[in-house]
N, C-alpha and C positions, 0 to 999 in steps of 0.2 A: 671205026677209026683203026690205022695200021697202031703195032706196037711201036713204031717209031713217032708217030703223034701223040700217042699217051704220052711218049717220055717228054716231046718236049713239051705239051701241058701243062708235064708236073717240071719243069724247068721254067716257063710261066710263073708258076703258080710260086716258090721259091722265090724268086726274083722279085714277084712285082709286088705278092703279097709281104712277104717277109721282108729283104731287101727296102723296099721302095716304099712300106707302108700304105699301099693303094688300094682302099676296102671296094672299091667298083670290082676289082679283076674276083676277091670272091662268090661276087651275084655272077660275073660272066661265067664263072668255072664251077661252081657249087652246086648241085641241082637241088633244086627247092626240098627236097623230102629226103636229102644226103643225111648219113647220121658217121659222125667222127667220134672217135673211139681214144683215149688216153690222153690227150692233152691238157687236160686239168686235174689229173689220176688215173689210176689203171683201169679202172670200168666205167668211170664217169662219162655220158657220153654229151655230145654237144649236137643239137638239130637243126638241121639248115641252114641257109645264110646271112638269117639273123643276130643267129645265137654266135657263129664264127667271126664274125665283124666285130660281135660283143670282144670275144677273147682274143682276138688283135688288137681292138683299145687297149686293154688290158696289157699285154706284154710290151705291147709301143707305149702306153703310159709310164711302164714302171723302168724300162729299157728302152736310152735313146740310143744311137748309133751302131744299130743291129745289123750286125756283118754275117749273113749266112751262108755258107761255102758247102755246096753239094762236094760229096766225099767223091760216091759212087752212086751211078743212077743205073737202075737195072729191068729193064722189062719182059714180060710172058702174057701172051695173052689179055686180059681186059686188066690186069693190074702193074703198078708201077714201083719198084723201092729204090726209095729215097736212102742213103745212108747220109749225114748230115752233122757239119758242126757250127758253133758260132761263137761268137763274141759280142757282147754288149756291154753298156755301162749303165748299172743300177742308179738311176736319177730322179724317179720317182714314184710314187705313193699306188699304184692304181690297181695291185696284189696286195694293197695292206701291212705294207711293209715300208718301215720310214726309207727313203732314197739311202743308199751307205757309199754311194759316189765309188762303187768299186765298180776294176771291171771284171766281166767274168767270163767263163767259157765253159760251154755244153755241146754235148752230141748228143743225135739220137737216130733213130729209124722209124723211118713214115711209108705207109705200103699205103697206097688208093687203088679204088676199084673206079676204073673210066667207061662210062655206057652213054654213045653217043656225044660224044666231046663233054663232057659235066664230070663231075668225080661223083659219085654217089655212096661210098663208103670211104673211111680213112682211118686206120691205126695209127698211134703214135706210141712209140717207149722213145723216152727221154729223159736225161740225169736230172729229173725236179728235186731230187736230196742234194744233187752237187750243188744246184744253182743256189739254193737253200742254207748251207754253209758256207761257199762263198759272198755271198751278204750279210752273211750275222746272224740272218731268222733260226738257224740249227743248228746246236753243233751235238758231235756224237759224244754218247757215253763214254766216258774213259773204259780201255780196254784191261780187261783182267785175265790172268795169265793162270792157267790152272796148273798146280803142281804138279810134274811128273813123280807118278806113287811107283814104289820101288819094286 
């Protein structure tokens, strides 16, 4: 595929996944033996389009009215980055975390690797501490201020 079809792909994929909550367009786009990287953590990684369908329940359960706005999309070759924000509203339980009815807002960057129209690899870094404080699950340590010694 040209680097213009990856992009839009992963414009696809943005949209119908996230957006539109449509776990079919993952089997269409995800190849069976894809392994995605930071979306539950920084090394944790998720396999195939099982397990991805699983953690879209997941963020569509715990956030309804997921508004996800490609920043910048950028492609080279067989991969694609995504820069990315969003806004949802914390409504339900499906992170383990009681609904706290707010809304909130994250960005992050998603790079895929495209072989043969499928994505077969995927990174993600994303603010999972902001989303985290904005619901109530974390808040940070109060900050202490070291003296300046003379």
């Amino acid at each position: 595929m040209s680097v213009e079809e990856n992009v839009q792909l992963m414009r696809r994929w943005f949209q119908e996944v996230w957006n539109e909550g449509r776990t079919e367009t993952v089997y269409d786009l995800l190849a069976s033996e894809a392994i995605a990287t930071g979306q539950r953590g920084a090394e944790a990684e998720i396999r195939g389009p099982e397990e991805f369908v699983k953690f879209v329940h997941e963020i569509h359960g715990s956030f309804s009215d997921m508004k996800l706005t490609i920043e910048d999309i950028l492609g080279a070759d067989d991969k694609v980055v995504v820069r990315w924000s969003a806004t949802m509203t914390h409504t339900g339980d499906a992170l383990g975390f009681p609904p706290s009815g707010k809304t909130i807002r994250s960005r992050g960057v998603s790079i895929a690797r495209i072989v043969s129209g499928k994505i077969v690899e995927g990174w993600d870094n994303w603010d999972q501490l902001g989303m985290l404080e904005q619901i109530g699950a974390y808040q940070q340590p109060g900050a202490t201020l070291l003296a300046k010694s003379a």
